[in-house]
PAZAPA-4460 file (N, C-alpha, C; in steps of 0.05 Angstrom, whole numbers, plus 32768, in hexadecimal, padded with zeros to 4 digits):
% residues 218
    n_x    n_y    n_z   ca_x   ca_y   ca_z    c_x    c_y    c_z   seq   type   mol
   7DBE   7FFD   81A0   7DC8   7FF5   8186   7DCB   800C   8173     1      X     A
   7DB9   8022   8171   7DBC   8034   8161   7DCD   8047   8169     2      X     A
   7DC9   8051   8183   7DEA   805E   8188   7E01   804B   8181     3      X     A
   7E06   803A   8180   7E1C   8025   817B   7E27   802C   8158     4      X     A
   7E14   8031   814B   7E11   8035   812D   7E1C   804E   812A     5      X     A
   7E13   805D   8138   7E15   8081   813D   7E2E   8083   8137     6      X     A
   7E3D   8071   8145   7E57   807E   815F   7E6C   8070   813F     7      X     A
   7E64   8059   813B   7E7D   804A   8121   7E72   805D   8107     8      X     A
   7E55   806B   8107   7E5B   807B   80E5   7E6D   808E   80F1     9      X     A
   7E67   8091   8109   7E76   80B7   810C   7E98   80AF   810C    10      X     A
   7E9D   8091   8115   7EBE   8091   8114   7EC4   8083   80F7    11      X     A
   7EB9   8080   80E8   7EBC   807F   80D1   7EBB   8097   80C0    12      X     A
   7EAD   80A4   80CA   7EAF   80BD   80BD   7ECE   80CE   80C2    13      X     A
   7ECF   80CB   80D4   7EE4   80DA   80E1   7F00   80D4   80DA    14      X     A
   7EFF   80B1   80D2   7F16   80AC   80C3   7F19   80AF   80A1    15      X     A
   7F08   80AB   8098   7F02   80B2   807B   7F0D   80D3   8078    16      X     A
   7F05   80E2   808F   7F0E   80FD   8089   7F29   8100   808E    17      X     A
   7F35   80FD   80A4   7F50   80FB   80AA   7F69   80DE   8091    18      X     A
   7F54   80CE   808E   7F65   80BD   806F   7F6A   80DA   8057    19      X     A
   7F56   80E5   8056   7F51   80F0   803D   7F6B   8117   803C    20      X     A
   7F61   8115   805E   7F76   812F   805C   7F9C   8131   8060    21      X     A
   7F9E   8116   8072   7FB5   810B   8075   7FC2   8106   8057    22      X     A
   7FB6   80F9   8045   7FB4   80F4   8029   7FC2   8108   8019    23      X     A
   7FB3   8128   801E   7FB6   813B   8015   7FCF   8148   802B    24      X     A
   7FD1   814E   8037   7FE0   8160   8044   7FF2   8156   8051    25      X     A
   7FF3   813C   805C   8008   812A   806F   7FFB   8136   8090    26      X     A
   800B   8121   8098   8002   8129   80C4   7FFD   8143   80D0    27      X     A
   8018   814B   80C5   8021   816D   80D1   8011   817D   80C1    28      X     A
   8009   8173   80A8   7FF9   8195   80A1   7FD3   8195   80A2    29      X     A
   7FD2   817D   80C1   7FB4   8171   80C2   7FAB   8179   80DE    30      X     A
   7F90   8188   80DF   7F97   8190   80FE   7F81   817C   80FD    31      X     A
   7F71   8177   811C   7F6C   816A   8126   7F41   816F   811C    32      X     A
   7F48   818D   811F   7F2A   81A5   8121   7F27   81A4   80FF    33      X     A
   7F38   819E   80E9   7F37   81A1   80CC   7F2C   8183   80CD    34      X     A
   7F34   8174   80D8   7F2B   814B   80CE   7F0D   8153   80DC    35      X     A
   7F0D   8158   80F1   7EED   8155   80F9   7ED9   8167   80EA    36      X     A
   7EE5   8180   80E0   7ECF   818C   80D7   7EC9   8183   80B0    37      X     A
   7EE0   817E   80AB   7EDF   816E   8093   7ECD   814C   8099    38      X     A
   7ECC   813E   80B1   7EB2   812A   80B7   7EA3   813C   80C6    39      X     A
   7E96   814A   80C4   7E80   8152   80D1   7E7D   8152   80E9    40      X     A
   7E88   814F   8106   7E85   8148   811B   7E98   815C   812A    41      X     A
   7E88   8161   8148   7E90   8167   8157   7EB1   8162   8165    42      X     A
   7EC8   8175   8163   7ED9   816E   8163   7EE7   815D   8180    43      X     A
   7ED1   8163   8196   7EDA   8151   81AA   7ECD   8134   81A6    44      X     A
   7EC6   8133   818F   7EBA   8110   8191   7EDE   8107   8184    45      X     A
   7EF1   8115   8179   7F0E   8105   8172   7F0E   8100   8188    46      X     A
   7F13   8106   819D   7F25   80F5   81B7   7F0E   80E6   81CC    47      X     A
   7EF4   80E3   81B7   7EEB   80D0   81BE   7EEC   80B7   81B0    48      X     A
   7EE9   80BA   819F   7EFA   80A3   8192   7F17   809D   818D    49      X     A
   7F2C   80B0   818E   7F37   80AA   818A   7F57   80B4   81AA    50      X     A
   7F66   80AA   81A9   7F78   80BA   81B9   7F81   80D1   81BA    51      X     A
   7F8A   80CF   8198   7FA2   80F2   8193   7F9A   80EC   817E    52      X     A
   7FA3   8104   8173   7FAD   8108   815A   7FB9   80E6   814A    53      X     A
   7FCE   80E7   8151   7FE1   80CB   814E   7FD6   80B3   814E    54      X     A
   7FC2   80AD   815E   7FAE   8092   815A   7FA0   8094   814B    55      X     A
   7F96   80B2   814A   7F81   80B1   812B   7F8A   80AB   8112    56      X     A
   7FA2   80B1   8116   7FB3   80AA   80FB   7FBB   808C   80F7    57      X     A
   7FC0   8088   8110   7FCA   8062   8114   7FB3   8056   8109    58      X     A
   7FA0   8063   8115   7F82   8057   8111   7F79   804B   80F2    59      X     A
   7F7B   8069   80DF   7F7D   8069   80CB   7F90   8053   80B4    60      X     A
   7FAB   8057   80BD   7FBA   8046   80AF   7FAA   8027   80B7    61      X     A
   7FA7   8025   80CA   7FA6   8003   80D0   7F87   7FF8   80C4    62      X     A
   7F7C   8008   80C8   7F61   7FFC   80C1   7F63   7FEB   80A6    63      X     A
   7F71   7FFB   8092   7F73   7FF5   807A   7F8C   7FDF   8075    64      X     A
   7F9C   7FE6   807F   7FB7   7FD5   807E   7FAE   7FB4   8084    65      X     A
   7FA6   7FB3   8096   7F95   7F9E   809B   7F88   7F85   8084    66      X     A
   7F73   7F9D   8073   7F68   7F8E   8057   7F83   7F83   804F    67      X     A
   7F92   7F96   803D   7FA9   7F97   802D   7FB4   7F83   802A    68      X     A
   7FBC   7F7F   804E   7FD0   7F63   804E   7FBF   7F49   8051    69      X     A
   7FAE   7F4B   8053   7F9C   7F34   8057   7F93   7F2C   803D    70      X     A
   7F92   7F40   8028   7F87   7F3B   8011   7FAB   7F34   8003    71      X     A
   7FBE   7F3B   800A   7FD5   7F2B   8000   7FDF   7F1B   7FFF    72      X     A
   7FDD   7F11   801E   7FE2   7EF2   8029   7FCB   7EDE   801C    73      X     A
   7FB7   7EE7   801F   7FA9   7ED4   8008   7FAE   7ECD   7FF3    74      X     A
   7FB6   7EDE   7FE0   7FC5   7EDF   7FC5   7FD4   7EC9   7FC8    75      X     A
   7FEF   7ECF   7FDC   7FFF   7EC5   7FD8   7FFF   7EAA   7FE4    76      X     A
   7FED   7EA6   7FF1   7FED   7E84   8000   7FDF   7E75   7FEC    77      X     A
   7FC8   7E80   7FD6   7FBA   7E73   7FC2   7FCD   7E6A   7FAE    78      X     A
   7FE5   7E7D   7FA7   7FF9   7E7D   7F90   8007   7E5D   7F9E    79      X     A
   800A   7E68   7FB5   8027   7E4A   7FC4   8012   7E35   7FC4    80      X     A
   7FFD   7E2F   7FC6   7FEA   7E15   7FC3   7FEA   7E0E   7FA6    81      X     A
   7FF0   7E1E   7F95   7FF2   7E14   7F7F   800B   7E0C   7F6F    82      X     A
   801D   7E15   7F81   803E   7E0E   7F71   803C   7DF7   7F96    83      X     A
   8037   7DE2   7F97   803C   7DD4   7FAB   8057   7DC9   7FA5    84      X     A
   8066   7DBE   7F8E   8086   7DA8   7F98   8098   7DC5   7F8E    85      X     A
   808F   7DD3   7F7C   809A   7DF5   7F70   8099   7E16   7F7F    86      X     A
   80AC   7E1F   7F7D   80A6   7E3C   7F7D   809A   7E4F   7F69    87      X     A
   8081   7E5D   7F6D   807D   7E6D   7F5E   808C   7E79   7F47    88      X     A
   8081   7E7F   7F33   8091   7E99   7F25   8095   7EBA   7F35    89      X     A
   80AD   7EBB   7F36   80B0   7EDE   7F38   809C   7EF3   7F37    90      X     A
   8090   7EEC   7F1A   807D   7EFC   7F15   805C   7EF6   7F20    91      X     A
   805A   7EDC   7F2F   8044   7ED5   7F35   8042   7EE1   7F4F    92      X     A
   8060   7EE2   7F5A   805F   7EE6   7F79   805D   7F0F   7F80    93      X     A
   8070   7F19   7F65   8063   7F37   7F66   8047   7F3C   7F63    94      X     A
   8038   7F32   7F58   8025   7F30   7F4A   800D   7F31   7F69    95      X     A
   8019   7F12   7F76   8009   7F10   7F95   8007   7F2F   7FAA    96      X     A
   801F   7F36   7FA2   8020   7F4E   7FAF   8017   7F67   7FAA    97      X     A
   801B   7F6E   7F8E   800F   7F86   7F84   7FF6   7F85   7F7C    98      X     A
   7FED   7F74   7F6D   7FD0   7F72   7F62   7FB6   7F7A   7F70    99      X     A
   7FB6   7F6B   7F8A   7F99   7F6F   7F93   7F9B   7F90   7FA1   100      X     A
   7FB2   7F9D   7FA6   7FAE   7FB4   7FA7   7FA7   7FC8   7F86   101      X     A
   7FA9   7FC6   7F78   7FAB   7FCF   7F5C   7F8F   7FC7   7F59   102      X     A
   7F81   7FB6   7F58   7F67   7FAC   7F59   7F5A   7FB1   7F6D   103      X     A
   7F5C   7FBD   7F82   7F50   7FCB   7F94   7F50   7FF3   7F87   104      X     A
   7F5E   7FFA   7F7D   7F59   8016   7F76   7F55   8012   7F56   105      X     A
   7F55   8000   7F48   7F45   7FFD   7F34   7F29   8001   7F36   106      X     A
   7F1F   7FEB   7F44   7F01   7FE2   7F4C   7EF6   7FF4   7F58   107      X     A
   7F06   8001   7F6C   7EF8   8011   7F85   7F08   802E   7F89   108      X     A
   7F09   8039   7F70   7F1F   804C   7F75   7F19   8068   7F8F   109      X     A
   7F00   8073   7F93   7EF6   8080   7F9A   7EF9   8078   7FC3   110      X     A
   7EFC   8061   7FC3   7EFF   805A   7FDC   7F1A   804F   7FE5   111      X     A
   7F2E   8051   7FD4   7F49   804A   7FDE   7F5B   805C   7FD8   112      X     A
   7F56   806C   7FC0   7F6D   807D   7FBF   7F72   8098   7FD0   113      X     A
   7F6B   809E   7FE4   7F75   80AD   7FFE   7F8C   8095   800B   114      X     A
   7F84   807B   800B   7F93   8074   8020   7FB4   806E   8011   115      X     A
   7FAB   8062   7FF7   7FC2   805B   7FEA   7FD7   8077   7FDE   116      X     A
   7FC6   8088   7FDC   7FD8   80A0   7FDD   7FE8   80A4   7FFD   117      X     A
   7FD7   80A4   8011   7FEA   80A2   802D   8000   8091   8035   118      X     A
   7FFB   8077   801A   8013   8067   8029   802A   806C   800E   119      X     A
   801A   8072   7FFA   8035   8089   7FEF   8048   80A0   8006   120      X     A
   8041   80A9   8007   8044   80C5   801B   8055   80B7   8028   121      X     A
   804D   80A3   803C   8059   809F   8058   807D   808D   804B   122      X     A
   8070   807E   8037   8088   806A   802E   809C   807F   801E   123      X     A
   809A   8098   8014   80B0   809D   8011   80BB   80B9   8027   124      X     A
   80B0   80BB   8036   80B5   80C9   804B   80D0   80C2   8066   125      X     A
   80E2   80CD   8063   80FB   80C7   807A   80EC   80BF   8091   126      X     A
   80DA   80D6   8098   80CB   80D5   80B5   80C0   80C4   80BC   127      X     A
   80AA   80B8   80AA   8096   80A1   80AF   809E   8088   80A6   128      X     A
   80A4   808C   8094   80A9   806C   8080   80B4   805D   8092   129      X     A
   80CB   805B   809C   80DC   8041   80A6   80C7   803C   80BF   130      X     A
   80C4   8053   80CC   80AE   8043   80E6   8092   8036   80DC   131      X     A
   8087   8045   80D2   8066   8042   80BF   8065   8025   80B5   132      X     A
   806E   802F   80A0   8071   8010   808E   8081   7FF8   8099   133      X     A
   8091   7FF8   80A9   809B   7FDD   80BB   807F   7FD6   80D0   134      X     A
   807D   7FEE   80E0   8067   7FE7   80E4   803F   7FD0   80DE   135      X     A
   8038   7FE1   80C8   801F   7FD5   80BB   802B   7FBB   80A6   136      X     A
   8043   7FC5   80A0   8043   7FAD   807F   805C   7FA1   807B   137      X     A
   8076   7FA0   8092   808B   7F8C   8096   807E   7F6E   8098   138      X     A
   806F   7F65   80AD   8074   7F48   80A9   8068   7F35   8097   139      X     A
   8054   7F49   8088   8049   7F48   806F   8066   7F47   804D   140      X     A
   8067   7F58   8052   8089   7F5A   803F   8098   7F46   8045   141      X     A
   80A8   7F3D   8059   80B8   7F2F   8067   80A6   7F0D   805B   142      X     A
   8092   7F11   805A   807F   7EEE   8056   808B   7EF8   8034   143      X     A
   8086   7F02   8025   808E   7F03   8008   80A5   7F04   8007   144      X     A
   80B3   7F0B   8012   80D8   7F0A   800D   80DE   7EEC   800A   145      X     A
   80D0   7EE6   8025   80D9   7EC4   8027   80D0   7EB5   800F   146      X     A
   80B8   7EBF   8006   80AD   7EB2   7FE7   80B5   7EBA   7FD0   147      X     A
   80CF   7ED5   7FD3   80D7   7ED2   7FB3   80F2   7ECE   7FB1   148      X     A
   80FD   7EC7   7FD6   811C   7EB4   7FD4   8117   7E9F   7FCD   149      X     A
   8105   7E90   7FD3   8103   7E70   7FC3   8103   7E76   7FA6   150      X     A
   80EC   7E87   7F99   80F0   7E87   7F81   810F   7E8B   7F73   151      X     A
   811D   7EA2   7F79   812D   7EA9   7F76   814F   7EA1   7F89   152      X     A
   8151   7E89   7F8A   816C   7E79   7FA3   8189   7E89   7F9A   153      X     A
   8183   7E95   7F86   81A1   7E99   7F7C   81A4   7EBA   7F82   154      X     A
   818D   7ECB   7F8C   8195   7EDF   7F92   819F   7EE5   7FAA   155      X     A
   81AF   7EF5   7FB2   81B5   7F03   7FC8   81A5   7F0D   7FD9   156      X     A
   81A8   7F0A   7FF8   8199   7F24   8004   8194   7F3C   8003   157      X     A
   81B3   7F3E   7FFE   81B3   7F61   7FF9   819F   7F64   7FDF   158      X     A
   81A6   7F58   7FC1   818B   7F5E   7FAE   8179   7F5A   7FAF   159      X     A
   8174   7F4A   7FC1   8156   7F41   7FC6   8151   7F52   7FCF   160      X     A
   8152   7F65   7FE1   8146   7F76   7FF5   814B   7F91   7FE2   161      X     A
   815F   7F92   7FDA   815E   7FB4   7FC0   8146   7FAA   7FAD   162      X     A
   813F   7F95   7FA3   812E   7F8E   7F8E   810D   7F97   7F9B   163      X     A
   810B   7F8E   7FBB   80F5   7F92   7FC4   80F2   7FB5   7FC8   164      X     A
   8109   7FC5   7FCA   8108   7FDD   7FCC   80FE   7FE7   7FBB   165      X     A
   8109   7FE5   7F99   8101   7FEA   7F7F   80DA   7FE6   7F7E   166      X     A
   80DC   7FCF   7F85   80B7   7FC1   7F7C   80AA   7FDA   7F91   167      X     A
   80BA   7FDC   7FAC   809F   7FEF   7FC0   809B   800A   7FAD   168      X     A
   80B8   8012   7FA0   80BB   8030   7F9C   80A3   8034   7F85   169      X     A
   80AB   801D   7F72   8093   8023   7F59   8081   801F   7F67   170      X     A
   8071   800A   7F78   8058   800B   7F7C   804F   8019   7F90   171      X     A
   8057   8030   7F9D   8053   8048   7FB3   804D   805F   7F9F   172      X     A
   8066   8065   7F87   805E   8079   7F71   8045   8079   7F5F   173      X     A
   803F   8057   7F5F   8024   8051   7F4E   8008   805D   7F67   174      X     A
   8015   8056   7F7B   7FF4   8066   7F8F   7FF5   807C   7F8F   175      X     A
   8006   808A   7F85   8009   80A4   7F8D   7FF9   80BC   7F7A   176      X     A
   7FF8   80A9   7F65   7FE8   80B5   7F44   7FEF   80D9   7F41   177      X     A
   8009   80D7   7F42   8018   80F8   7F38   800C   8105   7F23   178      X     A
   7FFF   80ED   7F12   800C   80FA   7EF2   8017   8104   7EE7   179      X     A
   802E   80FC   7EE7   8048   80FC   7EDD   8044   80EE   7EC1   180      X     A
   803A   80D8   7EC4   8040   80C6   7EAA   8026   80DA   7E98   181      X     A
   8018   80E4   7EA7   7FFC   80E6   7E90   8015   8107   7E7A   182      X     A
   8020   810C   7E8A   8024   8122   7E7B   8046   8120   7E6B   183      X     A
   8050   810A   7E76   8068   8109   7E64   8064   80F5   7E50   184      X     A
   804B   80DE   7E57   8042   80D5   7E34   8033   80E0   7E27   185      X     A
   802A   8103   7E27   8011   8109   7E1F   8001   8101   7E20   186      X     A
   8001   80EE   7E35   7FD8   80DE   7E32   7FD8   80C3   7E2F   187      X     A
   7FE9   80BE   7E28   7FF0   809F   7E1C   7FE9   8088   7E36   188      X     A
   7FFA   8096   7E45   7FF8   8086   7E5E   7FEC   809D   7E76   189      X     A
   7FDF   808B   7E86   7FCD   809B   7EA2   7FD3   8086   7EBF   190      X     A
   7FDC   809E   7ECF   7FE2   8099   7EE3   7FC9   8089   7EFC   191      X     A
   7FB9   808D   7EEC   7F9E   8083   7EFD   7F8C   8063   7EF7   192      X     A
   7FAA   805D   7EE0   7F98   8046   7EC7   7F9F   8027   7EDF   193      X     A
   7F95   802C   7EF5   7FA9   8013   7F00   7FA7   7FF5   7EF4   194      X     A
   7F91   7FED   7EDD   7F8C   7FDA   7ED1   7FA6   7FD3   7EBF   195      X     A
   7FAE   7FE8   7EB1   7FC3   7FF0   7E9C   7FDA   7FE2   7EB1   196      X     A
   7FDF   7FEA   7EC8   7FF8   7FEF   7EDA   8000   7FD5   7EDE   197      X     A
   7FE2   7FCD   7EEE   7FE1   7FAD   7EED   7FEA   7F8E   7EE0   198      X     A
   7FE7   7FA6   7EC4   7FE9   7F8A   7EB3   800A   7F8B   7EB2   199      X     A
   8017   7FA4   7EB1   8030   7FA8   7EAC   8045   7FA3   7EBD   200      X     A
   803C   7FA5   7EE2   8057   7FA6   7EF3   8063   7F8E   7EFC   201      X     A
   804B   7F7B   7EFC   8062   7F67   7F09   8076   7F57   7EF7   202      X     A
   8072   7F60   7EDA   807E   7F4F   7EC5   809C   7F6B   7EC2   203      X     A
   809E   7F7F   7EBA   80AA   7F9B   7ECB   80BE   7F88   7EDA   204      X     A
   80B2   7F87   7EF4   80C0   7F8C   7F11   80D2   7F6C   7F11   205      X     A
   80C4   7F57   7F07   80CA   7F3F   7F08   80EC   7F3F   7EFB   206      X     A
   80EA   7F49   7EE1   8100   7F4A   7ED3   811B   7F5D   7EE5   207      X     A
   810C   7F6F   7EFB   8125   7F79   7F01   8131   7F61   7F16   208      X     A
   811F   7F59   7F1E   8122   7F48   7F3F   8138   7F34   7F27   209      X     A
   8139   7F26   7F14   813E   7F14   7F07   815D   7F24   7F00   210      X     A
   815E   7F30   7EF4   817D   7F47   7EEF   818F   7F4D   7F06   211      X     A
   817E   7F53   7F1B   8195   7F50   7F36   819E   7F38   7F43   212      X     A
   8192   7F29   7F3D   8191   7F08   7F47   81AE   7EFD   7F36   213      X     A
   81A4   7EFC   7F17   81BA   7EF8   7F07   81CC   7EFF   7F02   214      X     A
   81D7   7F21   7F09   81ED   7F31   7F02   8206   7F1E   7F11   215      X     A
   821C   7F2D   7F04   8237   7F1B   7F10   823F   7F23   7F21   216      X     A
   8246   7F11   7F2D   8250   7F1E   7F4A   826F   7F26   7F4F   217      X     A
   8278   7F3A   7F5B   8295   7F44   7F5F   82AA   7F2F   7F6D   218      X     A
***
């Protein structure tokens, strides 16, 4: 039993380090001998836990991806038990989606923001994005699409799906914490305030989903 313990701190370790440098540097600028010696461990224990390079990374993404959507679908099946003969509001149903991640690096910032900076990285990246993110968080997306065409019957596919583009882009830029905003409001606003962000995006994002829905059509 205590080797058993051994073997999950050391591959916990090992992903915490590789979350944290992937984070910083992306795949290609991560060797294999930098993740292990940044966790402490002997560098042939990676391909004992893990395959390659590439599964450590799979490894990484999924562990977490996992919570994410599980902590979304919750959201959002609590929200639909409550509008039972109705559809949600717009803003209740962005809200299902974005929130409990925003309240996860509020609460716990020190333990999520490696990862949520990585799925910044990967989602605006040519290379990874379309495989990555279809991957961990399509059929997850795809369950909310279906929940904000009911809300919304009068929009289009095509807007519907540019509207979901818009909501990923801001909320990939919000994990990404640039500070950008801290320095073009002088201070006013902080890129790290995700409480602030929270209270602001899905009422934001709702109104655009609502503008493409309504615009006239050609």
């Amino acid at each position: 039993m205590q080797k058993a313990v051994q073997r999950q701190q050391t591959r916990d370790r090992i992903l915490d380090a590789a979350e944290e440098l992937f984070a910083h540097r992306g795949y290609e600028g991560v060797s294999v001998r930098q993740i292990m010696s940044q966790a402490g461990a002997d560098v042939s224990l990676a391909y004992y836990h893990f395959k390659s390079k590439r599964d450590l990374f799979d490894q990484v993404m999924l562990r977490k991806a996992e919570t994410l959507n599980a902590l979304r679908l919750k959201a959002l099946e609590a929200l639909e038990r409550r509008h039972p003969d109705d559809a949600p509001t717009i803003e209740e149903i962005i809200g299902a989606f974005t929130k409990p991640l925003l309240e996860l690096l509020a609460d716990n910032h020190e333990e999520w923001q490696h990862y949520f900076q990585l799925i910044a990285q990967i989602n605006s990246s040519s290379e990874w994005g379309g495989e990555l993110m279809t991957r961990y968080f399509d059929p997850l997306v795809s369950r909310f699409i279906e929940a904000l065409r009911k809300a919304l019957p009068e929009c289009s596919n095509e807007d519907l799906y540019w509207s979901y583009h818009f909501l990923s882009g801001a909320l990939t830029l919000t994990f990404a914490e640039t500070g950008r905003i801290d320095n073009l409001s002088g201070g006013v606003c902080r890129s790290s305030d995700m409480r602030a962000i929270n209270d602001r995006m899905p009422a934001f994002l709702a109104a655009g989903f609502r503008a493409l829905a309504d615009k006239p059509r050609d």
